[in-house]
N, C-alpha and C positions, 0 to 999 in steps of 0.2 A: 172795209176789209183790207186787208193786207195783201202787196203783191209776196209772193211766195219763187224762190228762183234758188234751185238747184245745180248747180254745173259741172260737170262729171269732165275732166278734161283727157280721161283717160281711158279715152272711148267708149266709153258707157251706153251702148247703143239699145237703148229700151224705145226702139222705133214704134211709133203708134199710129193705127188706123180706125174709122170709125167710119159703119156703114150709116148712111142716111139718104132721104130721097131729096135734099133740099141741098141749093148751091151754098157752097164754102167759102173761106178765105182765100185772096192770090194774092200772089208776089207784086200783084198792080195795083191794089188794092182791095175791101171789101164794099158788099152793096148787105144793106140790114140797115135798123136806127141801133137794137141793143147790141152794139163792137166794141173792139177797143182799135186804139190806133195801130194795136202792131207790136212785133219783136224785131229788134237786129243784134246784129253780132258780127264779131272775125272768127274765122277759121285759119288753120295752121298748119305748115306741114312739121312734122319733126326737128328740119333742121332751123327752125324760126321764120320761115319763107312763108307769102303767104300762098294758102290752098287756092289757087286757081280757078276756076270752074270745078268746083267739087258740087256734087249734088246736093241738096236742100230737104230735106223731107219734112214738114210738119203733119202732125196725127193726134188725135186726141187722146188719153192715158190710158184704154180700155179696149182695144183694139186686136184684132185676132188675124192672123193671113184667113180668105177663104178657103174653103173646100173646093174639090175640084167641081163636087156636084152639085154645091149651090154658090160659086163664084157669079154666074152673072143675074143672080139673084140680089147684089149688092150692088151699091152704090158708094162713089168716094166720097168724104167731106173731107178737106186737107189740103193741104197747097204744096207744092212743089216749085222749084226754083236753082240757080247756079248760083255760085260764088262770084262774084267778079274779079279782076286783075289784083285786086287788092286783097282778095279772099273774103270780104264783108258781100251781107246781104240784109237783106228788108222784108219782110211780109207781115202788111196791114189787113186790117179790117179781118181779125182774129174773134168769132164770141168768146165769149166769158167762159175758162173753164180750164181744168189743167192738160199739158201739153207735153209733148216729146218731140223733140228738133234734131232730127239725127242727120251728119254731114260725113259725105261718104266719098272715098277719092279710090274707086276700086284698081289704080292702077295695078298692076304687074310688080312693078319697081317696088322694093322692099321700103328702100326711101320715101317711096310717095301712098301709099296703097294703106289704109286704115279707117278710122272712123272717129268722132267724136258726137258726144252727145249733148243738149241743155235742156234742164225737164224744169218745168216751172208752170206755174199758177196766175192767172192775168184774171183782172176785172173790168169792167166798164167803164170803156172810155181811158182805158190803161194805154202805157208807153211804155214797154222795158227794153231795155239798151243788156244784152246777155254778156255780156264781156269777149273773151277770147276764151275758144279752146283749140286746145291741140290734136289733130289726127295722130291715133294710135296704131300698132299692129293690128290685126284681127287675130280674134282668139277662137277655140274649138271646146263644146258638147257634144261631148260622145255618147248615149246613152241607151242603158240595155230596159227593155220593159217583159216582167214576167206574167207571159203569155199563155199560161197555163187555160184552158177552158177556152182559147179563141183563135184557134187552128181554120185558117181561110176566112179569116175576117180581113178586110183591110182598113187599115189603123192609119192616121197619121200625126205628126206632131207638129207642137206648134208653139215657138214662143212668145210669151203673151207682152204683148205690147212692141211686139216686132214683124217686121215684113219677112218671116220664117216660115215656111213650111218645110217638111221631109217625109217622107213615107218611111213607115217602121217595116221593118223588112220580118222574115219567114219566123227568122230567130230570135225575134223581139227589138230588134237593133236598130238606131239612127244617130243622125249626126248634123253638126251645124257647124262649120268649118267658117263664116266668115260673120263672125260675132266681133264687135267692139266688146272691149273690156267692161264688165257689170253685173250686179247681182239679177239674175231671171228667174221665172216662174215659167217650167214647161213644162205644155199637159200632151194627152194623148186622146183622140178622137177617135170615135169611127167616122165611116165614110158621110154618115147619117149625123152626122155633130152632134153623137152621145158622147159624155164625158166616161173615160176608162181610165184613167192615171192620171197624177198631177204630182209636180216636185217644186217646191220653192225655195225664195236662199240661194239658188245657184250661182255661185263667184265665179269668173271665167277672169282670166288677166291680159291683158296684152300681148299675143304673143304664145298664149299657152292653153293647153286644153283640160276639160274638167268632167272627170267620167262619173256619170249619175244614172242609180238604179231607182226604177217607177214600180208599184206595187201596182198590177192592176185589179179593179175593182174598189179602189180607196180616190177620191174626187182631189182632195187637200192634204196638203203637207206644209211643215217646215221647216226649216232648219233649227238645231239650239244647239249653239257654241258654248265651250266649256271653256270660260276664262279665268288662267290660274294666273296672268300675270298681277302686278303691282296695281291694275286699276279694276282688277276685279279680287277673287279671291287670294291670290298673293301666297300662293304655295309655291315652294320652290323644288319638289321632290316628286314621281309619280308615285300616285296613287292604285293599287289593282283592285280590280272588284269590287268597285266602290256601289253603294245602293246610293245613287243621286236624286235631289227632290224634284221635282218636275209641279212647280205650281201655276194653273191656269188660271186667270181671270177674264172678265170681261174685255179688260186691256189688251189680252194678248191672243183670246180665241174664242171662237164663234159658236157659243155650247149648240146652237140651233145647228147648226151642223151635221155634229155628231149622233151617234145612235143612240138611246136611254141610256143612261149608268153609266156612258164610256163604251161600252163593250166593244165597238168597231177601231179603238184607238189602237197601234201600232207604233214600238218604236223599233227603230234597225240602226245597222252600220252601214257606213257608205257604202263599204262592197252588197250591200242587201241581205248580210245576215242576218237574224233577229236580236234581240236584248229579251229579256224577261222583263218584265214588269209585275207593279203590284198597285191595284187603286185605292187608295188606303179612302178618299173620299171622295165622292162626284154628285156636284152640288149643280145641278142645272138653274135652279129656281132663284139662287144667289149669287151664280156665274163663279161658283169656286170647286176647284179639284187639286187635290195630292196624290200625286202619280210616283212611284220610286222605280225609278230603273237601272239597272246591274248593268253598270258601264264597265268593262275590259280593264280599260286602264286612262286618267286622268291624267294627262300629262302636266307636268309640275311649267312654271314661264310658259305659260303657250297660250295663245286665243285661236288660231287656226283650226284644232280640233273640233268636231260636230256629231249629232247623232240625226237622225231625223225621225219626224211624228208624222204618222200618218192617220188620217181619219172621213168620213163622207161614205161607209161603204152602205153600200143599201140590198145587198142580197148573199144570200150564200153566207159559208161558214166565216166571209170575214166581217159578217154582226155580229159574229158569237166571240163572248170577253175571254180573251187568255190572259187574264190578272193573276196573277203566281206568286205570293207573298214567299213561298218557300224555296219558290227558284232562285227571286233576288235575294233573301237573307239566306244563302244558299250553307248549311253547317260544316258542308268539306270548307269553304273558306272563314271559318272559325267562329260563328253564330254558335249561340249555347240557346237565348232569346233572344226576340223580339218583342215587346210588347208595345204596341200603337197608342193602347187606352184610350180609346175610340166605340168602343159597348158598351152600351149600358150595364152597369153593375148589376142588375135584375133585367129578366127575361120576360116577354108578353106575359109569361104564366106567372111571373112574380118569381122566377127561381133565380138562383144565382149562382148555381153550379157553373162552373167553366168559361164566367161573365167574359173574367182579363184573359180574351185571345192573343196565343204567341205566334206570330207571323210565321217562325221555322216549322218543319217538317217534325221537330222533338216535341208540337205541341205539349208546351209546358203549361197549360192554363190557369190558369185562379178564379179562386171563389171568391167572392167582395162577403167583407165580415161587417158587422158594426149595424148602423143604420140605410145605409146607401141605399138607393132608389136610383131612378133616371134623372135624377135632378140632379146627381153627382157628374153625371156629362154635358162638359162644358164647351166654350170656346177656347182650344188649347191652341198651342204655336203651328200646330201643323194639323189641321183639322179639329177635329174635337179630342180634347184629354177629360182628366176627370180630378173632383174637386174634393177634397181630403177635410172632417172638418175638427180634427184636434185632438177628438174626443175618443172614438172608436173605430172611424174609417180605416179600411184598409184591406188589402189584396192577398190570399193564402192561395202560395203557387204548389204549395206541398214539398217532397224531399224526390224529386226523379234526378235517377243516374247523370242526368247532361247540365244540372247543376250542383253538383258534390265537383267544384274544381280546386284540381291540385296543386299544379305545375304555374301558367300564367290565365289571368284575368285583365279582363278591361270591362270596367260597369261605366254607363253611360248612363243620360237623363236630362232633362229640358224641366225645370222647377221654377214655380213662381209662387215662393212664400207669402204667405200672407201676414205673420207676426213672426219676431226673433223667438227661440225659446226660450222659457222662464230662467231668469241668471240669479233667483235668487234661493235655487232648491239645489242640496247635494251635490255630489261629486260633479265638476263641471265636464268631465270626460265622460259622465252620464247624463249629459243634461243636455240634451240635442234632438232635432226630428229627423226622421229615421226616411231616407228615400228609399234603398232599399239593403236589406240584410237576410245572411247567411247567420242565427246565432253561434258564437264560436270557429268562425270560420272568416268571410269579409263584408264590409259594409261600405256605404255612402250614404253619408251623414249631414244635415245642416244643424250650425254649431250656434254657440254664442255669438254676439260681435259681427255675426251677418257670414260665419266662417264657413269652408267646407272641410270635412272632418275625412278619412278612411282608416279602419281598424282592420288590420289580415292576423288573425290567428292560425300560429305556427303548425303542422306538426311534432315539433317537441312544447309544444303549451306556452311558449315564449309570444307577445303579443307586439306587434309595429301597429303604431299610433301615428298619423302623419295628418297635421291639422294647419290648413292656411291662416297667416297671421293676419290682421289687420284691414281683411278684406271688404267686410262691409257691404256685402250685397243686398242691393236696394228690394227693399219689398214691393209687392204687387206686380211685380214685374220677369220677364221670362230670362232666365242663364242657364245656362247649358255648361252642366259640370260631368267630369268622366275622372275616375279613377286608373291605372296600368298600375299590375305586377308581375314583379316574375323574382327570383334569386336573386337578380343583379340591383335591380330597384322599386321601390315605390311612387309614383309620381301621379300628384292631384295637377288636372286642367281646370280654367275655369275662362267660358265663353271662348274656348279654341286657343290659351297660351295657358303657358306652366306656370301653375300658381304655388306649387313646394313640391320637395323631391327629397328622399332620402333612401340611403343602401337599402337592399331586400332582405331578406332573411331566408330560413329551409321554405319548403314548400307548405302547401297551407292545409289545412286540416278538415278532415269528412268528417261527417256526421250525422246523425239522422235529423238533426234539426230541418226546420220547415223554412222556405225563403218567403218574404213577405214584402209588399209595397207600401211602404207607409207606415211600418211599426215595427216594435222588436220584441219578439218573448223572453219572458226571462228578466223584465226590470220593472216589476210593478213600484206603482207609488213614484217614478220618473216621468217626465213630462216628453215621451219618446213618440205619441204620437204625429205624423204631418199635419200644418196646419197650411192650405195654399193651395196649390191646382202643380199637377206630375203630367208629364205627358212623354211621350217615344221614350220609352228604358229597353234597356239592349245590355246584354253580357255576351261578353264573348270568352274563349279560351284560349285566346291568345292574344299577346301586346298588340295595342293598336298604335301605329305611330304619331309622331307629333303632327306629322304633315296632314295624316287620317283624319286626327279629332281637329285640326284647321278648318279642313276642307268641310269636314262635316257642319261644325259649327258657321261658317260662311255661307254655306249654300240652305241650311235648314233654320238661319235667322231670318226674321219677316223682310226687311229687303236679301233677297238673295244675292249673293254678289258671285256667284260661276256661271249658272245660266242665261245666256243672251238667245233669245228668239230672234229671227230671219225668216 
């Protein structure tokens, strides 16, 4: 195996202790057969000098401060040690396993007084030489816990992997004023070490303090950074209201955790206000879930921004799901639909009334026409979508008020064709498969040549055609195409950039015509049905910007590139 060496020079203090009844490692060496030889290292002060007799702490990675009520109930395994004149130290005869070396110069003196960390991984019979790090400022977690149900309880907090305690005061409140710089995981206890809170991802800096809200009755949390710079999603504009994807795997969380279906999961703002959320899937048995949460606002160049998830609760109303599909696709902020395509086209009972569920509050539904069964639901890009097969398939959402749009539109959709359509029947401006349409009104279209198509018919019957050239989009596989209009212009996206664009025209034309997924009334003997798998279609009634259908497209492709977990 590999040695494994971490170095945080900028005081990264993830101090570690670990209770056990059996003697440990020391600074003069160890007594065991399975050891290693040991770590060393230098220590630093700031101005390049070395740290002097600065403290020494070695702890193993999993380490808690105790309680007051079962402190001498513990035992230390750990070593402790000085620096010497040089600022270097030694401590041998370390078992096999990973480690936190945290060096600590609590002076007074701003010059002298900070901490540094080295976290690292040793084997058997291992020698690692830690390099240098440098003592940093101390940094400060401030943090509020809502204490709602636990009036005369005494709480304390604790940072994990640190020789941290604090007592949570009346108002839910504590603090940790002498933290080296690093990301932390702190929870909240009773006196009786039940778990009541947990926050993870905590970044505190050098010098600076980091105020975080605990949810109590929820065990786990984490952080997820929204990254719009250049090495993640690469937006350069904010975004508001955005419904963000939130995909879980095995990878990144612990389905055993959480409560059946999700229900106990929680996402908030730093200050502890809530997000809405919506579970579009939760998949225990395969370790996958699509979560969409209605983020405020995504800030365009930034990695700094966070939300955080909470989950672990195990009583009371916070096992019960507040998934809200109509909160995040909320219609004051311009949803007309949503549709997931994630139901079965027919129901236990065989029916297929109001199969295609629309996530808004307009519930615009549809009925699946043709042959469709549950065989139509497939594996789509973001949970399950559904599979179209050329012939008949297709979705009748009807003619309701909140899609007869006048003024501006943006149709969206995630399509993975499975054949080009036929290039050698009739009009080639009819010759295309149909993602979805308004007849006489607007559409989104796949074309010949691999193209994507949109038709807006006028109000005065005058028709804008606006078809990408040369495109070419690969079959079998997932793009994410989005339509805008409005007066001023027309403009086809394809996989989150502008694929053609031309002037608007009047506004667009009502009608009692029916909207449909997958096909168009009105062109029989055309080869206008889908042939391929649709998955997340959304109209809205208003432009969506370029930076919008970016973000969107970045964060709802299989590698997602906005979301970072902490």
């Amino acid at each position: 195996m590999k040695n494994i060496i971490r170095s945080f020079f900028t005081s990264l203090s993830t101090l570690v202790f670990v209770y056990c009844a059996s003697p440990g490692p020391t600074a003069n060496g160890g007594s065991g057969t399975e050891t290693t030889t040991g770590v060393t290292a230098v220590a630093l002060l700031p101005d390049g000098s070395p740290a002097a007799g600065a403290r020494v702490r070695l702890r193993r990675g999993d380490w808690v401060s105790p309680l007051p009520a079962l402190a001498k109930k513990a035992a230390l395994v750990g070593a402790d040690a000085l620096t010497d004149s040089n600022g270097r130290f030694k401590i041998a005869g370390i078992d096999p396993g990973s480690y936190c070396l945290e060096v600590n110069d609590p002076s007074a003196n701003s010059e002298r007084g900070g901490a540094a960390l080295f976290a690292f991984s040793i084997d058997v019979g291992a020698s690692i030489n830690l390099g240098v790090g440098t003592l940093r400022a101390y940094g400060t977690i401030a943090g509020a816990l809502d204490t709602a149900g636990r009036a005369g309880q005494r709480l304390y907090a604790q940072v994990v992997g640190l020789a941290r305690l604090a007592a949570v005061d009346s108002s839910g409140r504590f603090t940790f004023s002498d933290l080296p710089a690093g990301t932390f995981t702190v929870r909240v206890v009773t006196a009786n070490d039940t778990a009541v809170a947990a926050a993870a991802g905590i970044f505190v800096g050098p010098g600076e303090r980091t105020d975080v809200t605990l949810l109590s009755g929820w065990r786990f949390s984490k952080r997820l950074y929204l990254n719009t710079t250049a090495t993640g999603a690469n937006v350069v504009g904010p975004v508001a209201d955005f419904p963000m994807l939130v995909r879980l795997t095995a990878g990144n969380f612990n389905f055993s955790q959480a409560v059946g279906g999700g229900a106990d999961i929680r996402f908030i703002k730093p200050d502890g206000s809530p997000l809405p959320y919506e579970i579009e899937q939760w998949d225990s048995a395969n370790a996958q879930a699509a979560i969409w949460v209605k983020v405020d606002t995504v800030y365009g160049n930034d990695n700094t921004h966070f939300l955080l998830m909470y989950w672990g609760a195990s009583t009371g109303s916070a096992t019960l799901s507040q998934s809200n599909g109509a909160a995040v696709f909320d219609t004051t902020g311009g949803f007309a639909g949503v549709w997931h395509m994630n139901n079965p086209p027919l129901d236990s009972r065989g029916d297929s009334t109001a199969a295609l569920k629309d996530a808004t509050s307009n519930a615009v539904n549809g009925t699946s026409r043709g042959a469709m069964t549950s065989a139509n639901l497939v594996d789509g890009i973001i949970g399950r979508g559904c599979v179209f097969d050329g012939n008949d398939d297709f979705f009748d959402l009807g003619n309701p008020a909140a899609v007869n749009l006048q003024t501006n539109i943006t149709l969206e959709a995630w399509i993975s064709p499975s054949q080009y359509p036929d290039s050698t029947s009739g009009n080639p401006d009819l010759n295309d498969e149909i993602v979805i349409n308004k007849l006489n009104s607007y559409s989104l279209e796949f074309e010949m040549g691999g193209n994507i198509q949109s038709w807006e018919v006028m109000q005065d019957s005058s028709t804008d055609i606006l078809t990408t050239g040369n495109l070419n989009l690969s079959l079998n596989a997932w793009h994410y195409v989005a339509v805008t209009y409005d007066q001023q212009s027309q403009n086809i996206y394809v996989d989150g950039q502008l694929a053609a664009s031309q002037a608007g025209g009047s506004g667009l034309s009502a009608n009692a015509n029916h909207l449909f997924v997958g096909f168009i009334d009105g062109a029989s003997g055309q080869d206008r049905y889908f042939t391929g798998s649709i998955d997340e279609v959304r109209m809205s009634r208003t432009v969506r910007s370029a930076d919008w259908l970016k973000l969107c497209f970045m964060n709802q492709k299989q590698n997602d590139a906005l979301v970072v977990f902490k």
